[in-house]
N, C-alpha and C positions, 0 to 999 in steps of 0.2 A: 709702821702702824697699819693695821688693815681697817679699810674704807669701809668694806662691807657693810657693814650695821649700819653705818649711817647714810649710805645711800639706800639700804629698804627702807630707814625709818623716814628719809623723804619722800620716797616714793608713795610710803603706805601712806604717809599725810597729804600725797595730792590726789591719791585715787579717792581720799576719806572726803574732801574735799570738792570733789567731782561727782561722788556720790550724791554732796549733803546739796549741792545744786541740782544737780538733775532729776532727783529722786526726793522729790517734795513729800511724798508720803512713808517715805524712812522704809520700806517696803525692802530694800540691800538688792532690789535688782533692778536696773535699766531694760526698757522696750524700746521698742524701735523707736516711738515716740520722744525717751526723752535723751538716745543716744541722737535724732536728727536735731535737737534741739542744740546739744553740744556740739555738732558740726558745726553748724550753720554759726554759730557763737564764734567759732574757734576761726573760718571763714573770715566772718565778719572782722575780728580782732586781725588779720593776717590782709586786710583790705583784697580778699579775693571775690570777684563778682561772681558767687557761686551759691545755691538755693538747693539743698536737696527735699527731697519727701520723705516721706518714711518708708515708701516702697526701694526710692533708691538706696537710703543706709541700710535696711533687711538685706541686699542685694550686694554690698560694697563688705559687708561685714563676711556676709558668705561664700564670697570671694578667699577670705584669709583664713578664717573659721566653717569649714564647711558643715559643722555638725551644729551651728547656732541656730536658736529654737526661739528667736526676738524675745529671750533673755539673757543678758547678762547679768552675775549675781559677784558681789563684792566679796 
């Protein structure tokens, strides 16, 4: 039986999900703003002593993504 399907349809329900938190104004893109928001969350849940800014996720993002413009869109 192939997985596939069903690990996008989990996936697409937790990015759907990470959207509908971080992205209070249904807007389908994250800024730097509400990606530090989800670190800092994601951090906190992982008991790590760690505080970014928003300058530092524009900067940690563009690390992996060099062509990121502090949006992300779903």
């Amino acid at each position: 039986m192939n997985q596939t399907p069903i690990r996008e349809d989990i996936l697409r329900s937790y990015i759907e999900e990470i959207f509908n938190r971080y992205d209070p104004q249904r807007t389908g893109n994250l800024n730097a703003n509400n990606i530090t928001a989800f670190f800092n969350d994601l951090f906190r849940s992982v008991e790590l002593p760690i505080t970014l800014m928003a300058q530092q996720s524009y900067d940690a993002i563009r690390v992996v993504y060099p062509n990121y413009t502090n949006l992300i869109t779903k």
